[in-house]
C-alpha positions in Angstrom: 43.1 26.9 18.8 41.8 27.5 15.3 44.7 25.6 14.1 44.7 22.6 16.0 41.1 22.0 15.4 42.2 22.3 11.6 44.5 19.6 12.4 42.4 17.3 14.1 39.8 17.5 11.5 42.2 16.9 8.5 43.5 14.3 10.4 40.0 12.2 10.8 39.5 13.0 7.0 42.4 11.0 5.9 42.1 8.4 8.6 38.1 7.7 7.4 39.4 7.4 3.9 42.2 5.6 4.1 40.2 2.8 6.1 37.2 3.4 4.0 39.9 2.3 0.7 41.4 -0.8 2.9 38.0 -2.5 4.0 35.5 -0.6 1.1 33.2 -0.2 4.1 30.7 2.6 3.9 28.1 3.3 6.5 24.9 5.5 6.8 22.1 6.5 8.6 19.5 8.2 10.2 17.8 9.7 13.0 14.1 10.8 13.4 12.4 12.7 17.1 8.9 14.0 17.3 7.7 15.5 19.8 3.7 15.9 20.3 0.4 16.7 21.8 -3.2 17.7 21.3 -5.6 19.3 23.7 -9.3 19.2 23.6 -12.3 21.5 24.5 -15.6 22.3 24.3 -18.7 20.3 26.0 -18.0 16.7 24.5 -14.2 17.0 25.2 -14.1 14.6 27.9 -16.1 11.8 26.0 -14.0 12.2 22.8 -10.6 11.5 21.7 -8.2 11.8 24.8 -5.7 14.2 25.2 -1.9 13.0 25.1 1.7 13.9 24.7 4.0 12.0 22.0 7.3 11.1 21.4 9.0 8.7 19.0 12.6 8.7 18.3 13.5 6.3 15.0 17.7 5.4 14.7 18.0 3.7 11.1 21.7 2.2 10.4 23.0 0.8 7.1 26.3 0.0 5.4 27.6 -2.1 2.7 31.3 -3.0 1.7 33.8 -6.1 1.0 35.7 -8.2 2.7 37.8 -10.6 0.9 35.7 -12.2 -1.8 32.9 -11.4 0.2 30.2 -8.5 -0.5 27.5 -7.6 2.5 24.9 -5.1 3.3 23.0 -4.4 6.4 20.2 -2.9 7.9 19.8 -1.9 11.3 17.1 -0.2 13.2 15.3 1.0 16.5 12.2 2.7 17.0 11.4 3.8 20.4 8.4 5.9 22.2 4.2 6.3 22.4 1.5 7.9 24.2 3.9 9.6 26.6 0.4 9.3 29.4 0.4 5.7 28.8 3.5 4.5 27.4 7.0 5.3 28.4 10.3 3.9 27.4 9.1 1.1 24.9 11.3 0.6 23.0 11.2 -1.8 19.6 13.5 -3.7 17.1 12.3 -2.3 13.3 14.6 -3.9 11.1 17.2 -6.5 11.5 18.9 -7.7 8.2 22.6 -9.2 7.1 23.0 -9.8 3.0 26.1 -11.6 2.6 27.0 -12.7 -1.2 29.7 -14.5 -2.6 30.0 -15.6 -5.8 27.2 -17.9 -6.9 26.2 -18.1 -3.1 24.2 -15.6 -1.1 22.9 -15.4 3.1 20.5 -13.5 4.2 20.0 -13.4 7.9 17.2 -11.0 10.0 14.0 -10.0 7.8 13.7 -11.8 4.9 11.6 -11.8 2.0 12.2 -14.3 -0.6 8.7 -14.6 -3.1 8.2 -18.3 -4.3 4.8 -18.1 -5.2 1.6 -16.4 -4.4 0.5 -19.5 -3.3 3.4 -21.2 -1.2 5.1 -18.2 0.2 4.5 -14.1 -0.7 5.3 -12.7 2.9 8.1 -11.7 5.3 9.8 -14.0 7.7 12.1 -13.5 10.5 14.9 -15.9 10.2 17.5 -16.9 7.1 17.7 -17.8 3.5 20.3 -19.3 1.6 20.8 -19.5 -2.4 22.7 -20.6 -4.8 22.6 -18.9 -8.3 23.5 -19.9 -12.2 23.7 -23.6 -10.9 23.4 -25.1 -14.5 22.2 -23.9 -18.2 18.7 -25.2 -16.9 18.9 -24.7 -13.3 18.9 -21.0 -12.8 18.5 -20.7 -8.8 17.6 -23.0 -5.8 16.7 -21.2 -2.6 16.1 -22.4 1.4 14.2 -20.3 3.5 13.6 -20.7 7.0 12.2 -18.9 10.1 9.2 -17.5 12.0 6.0 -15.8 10.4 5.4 -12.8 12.1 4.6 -9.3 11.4 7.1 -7.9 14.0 9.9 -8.5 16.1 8.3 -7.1 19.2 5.3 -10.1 18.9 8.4 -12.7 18.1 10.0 -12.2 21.7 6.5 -11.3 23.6 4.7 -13.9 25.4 1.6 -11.6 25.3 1.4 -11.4 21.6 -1.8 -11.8 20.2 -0.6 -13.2 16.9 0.3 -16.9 16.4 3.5 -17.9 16.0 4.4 -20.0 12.8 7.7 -21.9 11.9 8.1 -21.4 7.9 10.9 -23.8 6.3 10.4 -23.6 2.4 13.0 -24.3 -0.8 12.5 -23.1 -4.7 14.2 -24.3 -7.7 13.9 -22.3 -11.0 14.5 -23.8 -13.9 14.7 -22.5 -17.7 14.3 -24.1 -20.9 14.6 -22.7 -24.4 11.8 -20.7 -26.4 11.6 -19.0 -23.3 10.2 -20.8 -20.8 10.8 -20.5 -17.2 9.3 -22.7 -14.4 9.7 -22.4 -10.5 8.4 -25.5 -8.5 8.7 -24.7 -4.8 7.6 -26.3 -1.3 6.3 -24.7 1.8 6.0 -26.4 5.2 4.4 -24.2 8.0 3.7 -25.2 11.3 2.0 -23.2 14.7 4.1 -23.1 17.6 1.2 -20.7 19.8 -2.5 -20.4 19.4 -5.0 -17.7 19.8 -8.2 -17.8 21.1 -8.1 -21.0 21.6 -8.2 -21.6 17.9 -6.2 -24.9 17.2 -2.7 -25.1 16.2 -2.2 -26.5 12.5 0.5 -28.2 10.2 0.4 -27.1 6.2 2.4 -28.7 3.7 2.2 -26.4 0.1 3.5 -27.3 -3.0 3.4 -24.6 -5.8 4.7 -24.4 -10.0 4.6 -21.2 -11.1 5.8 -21.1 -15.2 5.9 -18.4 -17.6 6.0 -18.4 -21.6 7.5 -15.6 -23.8 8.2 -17.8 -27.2 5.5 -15.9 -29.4 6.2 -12.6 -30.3 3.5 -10.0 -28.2 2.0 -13.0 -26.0 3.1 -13.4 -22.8 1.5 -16.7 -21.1 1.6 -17.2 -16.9 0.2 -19.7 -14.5 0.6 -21.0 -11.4 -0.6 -24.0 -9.9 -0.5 -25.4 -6.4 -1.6 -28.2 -3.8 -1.7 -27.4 -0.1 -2.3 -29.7 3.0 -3.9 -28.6 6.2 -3.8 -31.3 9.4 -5.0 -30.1 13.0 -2.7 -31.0 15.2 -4.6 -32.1 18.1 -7.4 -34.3 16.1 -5.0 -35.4 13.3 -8.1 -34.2 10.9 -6.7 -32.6 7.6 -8.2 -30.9 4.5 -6.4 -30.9 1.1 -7.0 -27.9 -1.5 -6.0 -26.7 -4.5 -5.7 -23.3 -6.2 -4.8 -22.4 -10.3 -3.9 -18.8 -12.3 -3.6 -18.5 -15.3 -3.5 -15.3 -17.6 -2.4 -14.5 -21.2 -1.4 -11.0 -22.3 -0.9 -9.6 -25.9 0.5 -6.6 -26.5 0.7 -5.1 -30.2 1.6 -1.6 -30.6 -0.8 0.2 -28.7 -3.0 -2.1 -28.3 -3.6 -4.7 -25.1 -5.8 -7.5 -24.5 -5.6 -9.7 -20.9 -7.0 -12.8 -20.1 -7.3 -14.4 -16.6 -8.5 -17.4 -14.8 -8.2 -18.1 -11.3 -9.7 -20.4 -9.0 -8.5 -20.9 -5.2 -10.7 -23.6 -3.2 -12.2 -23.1 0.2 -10.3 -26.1 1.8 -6.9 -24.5 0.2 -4.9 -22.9 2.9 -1.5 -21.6 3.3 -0.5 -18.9 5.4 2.9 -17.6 4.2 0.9 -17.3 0.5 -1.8 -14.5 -0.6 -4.8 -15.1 -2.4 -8.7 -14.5 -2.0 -10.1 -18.1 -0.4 -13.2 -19.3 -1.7 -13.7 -18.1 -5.3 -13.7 -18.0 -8.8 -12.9 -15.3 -11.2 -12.6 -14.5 -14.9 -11.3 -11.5 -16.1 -10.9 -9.9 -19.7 -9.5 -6.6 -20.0 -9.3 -5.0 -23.8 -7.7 -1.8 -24.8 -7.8 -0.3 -28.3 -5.1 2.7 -29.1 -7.0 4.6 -32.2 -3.8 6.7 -31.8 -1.5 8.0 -29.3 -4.0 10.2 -28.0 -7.2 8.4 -28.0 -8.0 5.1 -26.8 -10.7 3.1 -25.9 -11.4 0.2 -23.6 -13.3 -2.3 -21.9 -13.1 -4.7 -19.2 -15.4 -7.7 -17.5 -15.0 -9.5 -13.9 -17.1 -12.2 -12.7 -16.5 -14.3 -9.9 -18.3 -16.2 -7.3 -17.7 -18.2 -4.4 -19.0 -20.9 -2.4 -17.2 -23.5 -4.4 -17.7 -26.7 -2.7 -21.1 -26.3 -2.0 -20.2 -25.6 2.0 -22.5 -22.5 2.2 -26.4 -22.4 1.6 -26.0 -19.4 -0.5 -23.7 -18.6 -3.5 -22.7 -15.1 -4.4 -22.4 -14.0 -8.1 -21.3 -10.7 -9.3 -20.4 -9.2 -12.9 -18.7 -6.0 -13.7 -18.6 -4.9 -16.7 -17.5 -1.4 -18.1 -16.1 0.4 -21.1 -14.1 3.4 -21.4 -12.9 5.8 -23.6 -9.8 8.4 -22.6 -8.5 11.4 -24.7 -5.6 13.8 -24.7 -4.5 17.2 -26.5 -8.4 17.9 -26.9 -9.4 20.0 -29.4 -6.1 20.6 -30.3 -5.0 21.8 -27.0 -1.9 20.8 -25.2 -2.5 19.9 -21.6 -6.2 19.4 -22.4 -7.1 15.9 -21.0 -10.2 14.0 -20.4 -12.6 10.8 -20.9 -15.6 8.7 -19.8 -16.2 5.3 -18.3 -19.5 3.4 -17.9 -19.0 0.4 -15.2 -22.3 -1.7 -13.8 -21.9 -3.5 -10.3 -24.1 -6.4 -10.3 -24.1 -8.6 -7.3 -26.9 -11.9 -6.4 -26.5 -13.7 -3.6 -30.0 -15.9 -2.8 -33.0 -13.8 -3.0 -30.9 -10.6 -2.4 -30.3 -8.8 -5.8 -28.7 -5.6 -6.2 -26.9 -3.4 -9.3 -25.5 -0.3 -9.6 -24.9 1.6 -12.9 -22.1 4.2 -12.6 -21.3 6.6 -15.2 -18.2 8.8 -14.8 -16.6 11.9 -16.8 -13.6 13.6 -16.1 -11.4 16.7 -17.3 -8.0 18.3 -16.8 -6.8 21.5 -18.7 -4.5 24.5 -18.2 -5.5 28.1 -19.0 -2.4 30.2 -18.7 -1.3 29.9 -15.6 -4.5 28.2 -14.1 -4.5 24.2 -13.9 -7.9 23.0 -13.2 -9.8 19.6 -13.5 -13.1 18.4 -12.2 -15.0 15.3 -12.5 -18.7 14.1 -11.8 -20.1 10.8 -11.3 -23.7 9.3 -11.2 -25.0 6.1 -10.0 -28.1 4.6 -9.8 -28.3 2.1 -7.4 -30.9 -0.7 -7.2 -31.6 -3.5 -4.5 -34.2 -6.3 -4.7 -35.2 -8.5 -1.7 -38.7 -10.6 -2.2 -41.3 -7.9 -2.6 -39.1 -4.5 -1.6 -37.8 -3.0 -4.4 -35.3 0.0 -2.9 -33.6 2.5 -5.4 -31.6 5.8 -5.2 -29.8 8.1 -7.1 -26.4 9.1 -6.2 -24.3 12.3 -7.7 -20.5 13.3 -6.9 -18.2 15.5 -8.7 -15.2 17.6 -7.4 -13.4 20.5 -9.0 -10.2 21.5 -8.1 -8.5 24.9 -9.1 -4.7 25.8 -9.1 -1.8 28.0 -10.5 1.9 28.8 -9.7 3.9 32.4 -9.5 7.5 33.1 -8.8 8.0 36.5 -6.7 11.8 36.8 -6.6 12.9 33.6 -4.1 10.0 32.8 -3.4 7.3 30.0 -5.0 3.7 30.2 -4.3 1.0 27.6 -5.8 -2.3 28.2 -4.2 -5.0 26.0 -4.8 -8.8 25.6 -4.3 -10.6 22.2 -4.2 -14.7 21.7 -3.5 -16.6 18.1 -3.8 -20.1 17.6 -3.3 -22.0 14.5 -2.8 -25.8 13.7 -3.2 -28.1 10.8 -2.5 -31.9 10.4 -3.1 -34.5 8.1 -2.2 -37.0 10.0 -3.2 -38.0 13.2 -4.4 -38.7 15.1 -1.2 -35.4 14.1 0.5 -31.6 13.0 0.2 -28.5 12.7 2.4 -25.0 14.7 0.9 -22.2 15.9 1.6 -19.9 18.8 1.3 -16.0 19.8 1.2 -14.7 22.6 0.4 -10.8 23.5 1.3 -8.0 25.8 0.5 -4.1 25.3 0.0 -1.0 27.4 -0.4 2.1 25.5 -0.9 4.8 28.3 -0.3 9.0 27.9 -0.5 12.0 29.4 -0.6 14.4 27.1 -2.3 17.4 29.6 -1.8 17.3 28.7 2.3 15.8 25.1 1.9 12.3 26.5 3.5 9.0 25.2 2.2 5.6 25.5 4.3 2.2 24.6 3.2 -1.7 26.0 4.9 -4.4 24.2 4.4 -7.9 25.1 5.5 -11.1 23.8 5.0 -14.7 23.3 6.1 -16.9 19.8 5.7 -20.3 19.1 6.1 -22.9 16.0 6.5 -26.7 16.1 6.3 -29.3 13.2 6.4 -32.5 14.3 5.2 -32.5 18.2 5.5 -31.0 17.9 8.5 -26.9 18.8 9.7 -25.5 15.4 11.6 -21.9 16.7 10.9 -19.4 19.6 10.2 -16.1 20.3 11.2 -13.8 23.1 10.3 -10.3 22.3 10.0 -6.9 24.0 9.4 -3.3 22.9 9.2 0.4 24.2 9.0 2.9 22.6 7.8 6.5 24.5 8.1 9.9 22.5 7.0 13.7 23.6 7.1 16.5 22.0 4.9 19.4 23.7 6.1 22.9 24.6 3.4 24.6 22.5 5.7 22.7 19.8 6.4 21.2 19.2 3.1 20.0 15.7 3.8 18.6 16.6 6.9 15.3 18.6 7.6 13.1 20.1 10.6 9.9 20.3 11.0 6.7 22.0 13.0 3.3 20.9 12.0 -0.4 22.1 13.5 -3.3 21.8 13.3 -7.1 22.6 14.6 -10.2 20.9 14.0 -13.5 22.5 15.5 -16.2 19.7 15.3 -19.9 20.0 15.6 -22.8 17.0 15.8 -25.9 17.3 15.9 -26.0 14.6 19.3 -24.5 17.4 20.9 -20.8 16.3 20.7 -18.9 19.5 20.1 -15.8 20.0 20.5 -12.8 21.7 19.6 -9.1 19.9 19.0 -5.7 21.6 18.8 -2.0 19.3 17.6 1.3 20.5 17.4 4.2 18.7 16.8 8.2 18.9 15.9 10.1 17.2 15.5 13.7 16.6 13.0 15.8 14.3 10.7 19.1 13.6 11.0 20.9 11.6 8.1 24.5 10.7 8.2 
């Protein structure tokens, strides 16, 4: 028997190679179950989170090989599962996606993601793109997209979906020049095929140029440009907007400066793109290397909004801040540290408000003991009319670790405590604090590695406790010899929660669960 299973197994060996050498087709994947529940006690149990069983089963496929002149790769996967008291057998498409190339031509078919332009389109569709590459000395790349905007393939075949449903066709030509100049120029047409909420359905038509310059030595220049259209369907109303970036970047040795401009108008609108409606910003960012292990820097950001004037109020805010950062301190190896000064300054009508923030920070090793802390104060100030309100705030954390070796086994334990304080005045303050513990332990000979965590948090207003929990977690995973690139897991955990409303209660989670590649 022993010798007929020898057989058959030699015989599947050469079979797989010989058709893997005749179609160059290889083929992986992966398989992920957990399994899940939490139970609750105590006197609030029934008005906190619910109880529940969980399972979720994840089946990725993927494979890539030739046929003829033609190269592909594909993605494949399922994910299937839920609250197993609310939700059984729902089961969900996660990926779909076909790359076929051939040549100068490629197809891509399933989830796509082809970036034209933060402005035109910077998101994931579900449908196909087509392009065609080293067209001409100038003409680098022309690409078509087209299909549906939406976040997953579940909402694309559900009539219940909340989202809205948007046709995206777009196409990008990129072009190059010499002294190292590139420009892309694309077009964008998106149109709603649902509503929500009875919001109406729109139209957008977006046309973006996004160029960049390299001819000087050390500057880098970038900008973008773009004009977008917006008509309601049902009223044939429309708004036009228009949105520019622009930044420079000089680099010399270890030195940096970075310049920015970018302006994005409230009428401009186009929802395959990403960028912050509304506003106008100026950034400058300076950093000065007075060697390889000290530098300094500074920064500023202002930017407001309400740039057509369609709001009664306009909101302005500045941040400046300098910096200074160090290593090898005083001559010592993994001694690292540094300081930063930053004010948040924010007016918007009659409301004025700005907070100073000073932070310092340091990492060294001792030994075998790693440590590092860091402690930041603010003072915070708000102005409305006659009220003048001000507080103090102070946060630090320190965190404490170290590493031993006891035959086949590692062991890094580490401790970790933050605190956090805020005063109004000087009878009184809310804070908070965390204090928590950590062993990472594993045995690299059997592919076994566990880490414990336990810790305890608490939150007072005034002088008063409103919050504390205790909390403690086990984490225990198994990479077997023979299935290196596959693991198992067990993971729990118990959180014993007290409030001051009388809300306590006590939470226990395990799970398990394992991963299967192939």
């Amino acid at each position: 028997m022993p010798v007929a299973r020898h057989k058959l197994k030699s015989f599947f060996l050469i079979s797989s190679i010989v058709v893997s050498s005749v179609s160059g087709f290889e083929l992986r994947g992966g398989l992920d179950q957990d399994f899940g529940f939490n139970s609750l006690s105590g006197p609030a149990s029934s008005t906190s989170v619910q109880p529940s069983s969980l399972s979720n089963t994840s089946l990725r496929l993927s494979g890539d090989g030739t046929a003829g002149a033609y190269n592909y790769y594909f993605d494949f996967g399922l994910r299937g599962g839920g609250d197993g008291m609310r939700y059984r057998g729902t089961t969900s498409l996660s990926n779909l996606r076909l790359h076929i190339e051939k040549e100068k031509h490629y197809l891509t078919a399933g989830n796509v993601f082809e970036h034209f332009s933060q402005f035109s389109l910077d998101a994931p569709v579900k449908g196909i793109s087509y392009g065609y590459k080293n067209i001409s000395s100038i003409v680098e790349n022309m690409t078509l997209v087209f299909g549906l905007d939406n976040p997953s393939w579940n909402d694309l075949f559900s009539s219940k979906s909340s989202s809205v449903k948007r046709m995206v066709a777009g196409a990008e030509v990129s072009t190059k020049w010499r002294g190292q100049t590139t420009a892309n120029l694309s077009y964008v047409f998106t149109n709603d095929l649902t509503s929500y909420n009875d919001v109406p359905e729109f139209a957008y038509n977006t046309v973006a140029l996004d160029w960049e310059n390299q001819s000087i030595a050390g500057l880098e220049l970038r900008g973008s440009s773009a004009f977008s259209g917006r008509l309601t369907k049902d009223t044939a109303d429309g708004t036009v907007g228009f949105a520019h970036h622009v930044s420079a970047i000089s680099v010399d040795g270890l030195n940096r400066a970075e310049l920015e401009y970018r302006r994005v108008s409230n009428d401009f609108a186009a929802p395959a793109g990403s960028y912050l409606q509304d506003r106008q910003s100026v950034k400058a960012k300076l950093r000065y290397g007075y060697s390889s292990d000290l530098s300094f820097s500074a920064g500023y950001l202002f930017y407001h909004n309400n740039l057509n004037r369609q709001l009664t109020v306009t909101t302005f805010n500045h941040k400046p801040e300098i910096g200074v950062s160090a290593r090898r301190l005083m001559g010592r190896r993994f001694a690292a540290g540094g300081s930063s000064y930053r004010i948040d300054s924010r007016l918007s009508g009659e409301v004025k408000s700005s907070d100073h923030i000073l932070g310092v920070n340091y990492s060294d090793r001792v030994s075998i003991i790693d440590f590092g802390g860091n402690l930041d104060y603010i003072f915070a100030r708000s102005k409305r009319d006659s009220v003048d309100d001000m507080q103090n705030r102070i946060g630090g954390s320190l965190s404490v670790s170290s590493r031993f070796v006891f035959g086949g086994m590692n062991l890094r334990p580490s401790l970790r405590y933050a605190k956090h304080y805020i005063s109004a005045d000087s009878t009184s303050g809310d804070g908070s604090d965390d204090i928590s513990v950590r062993a990472d332990i594993g045995w690299p000979g059997i592919g076994i590695s566990t880490n414990l965590v336990a810790g305890y948090n608490d939150q007072r207003r005034g002088k008063g406790s409103q919050f504390s929990k205790f909390y403690s977690n086990l984490m225990l995973n198994w990479r077997p010899d023979f299935l290196r690139q596959s693991s198992f897991y067990l993971r729990a955990g118990f959180n014993d929660i007290s409030q001051s409303s009388d809300g306590d209660f006590s939470e226990t989670l395990i799970s398990t669960g394992f991963n299967l590649e192939f």
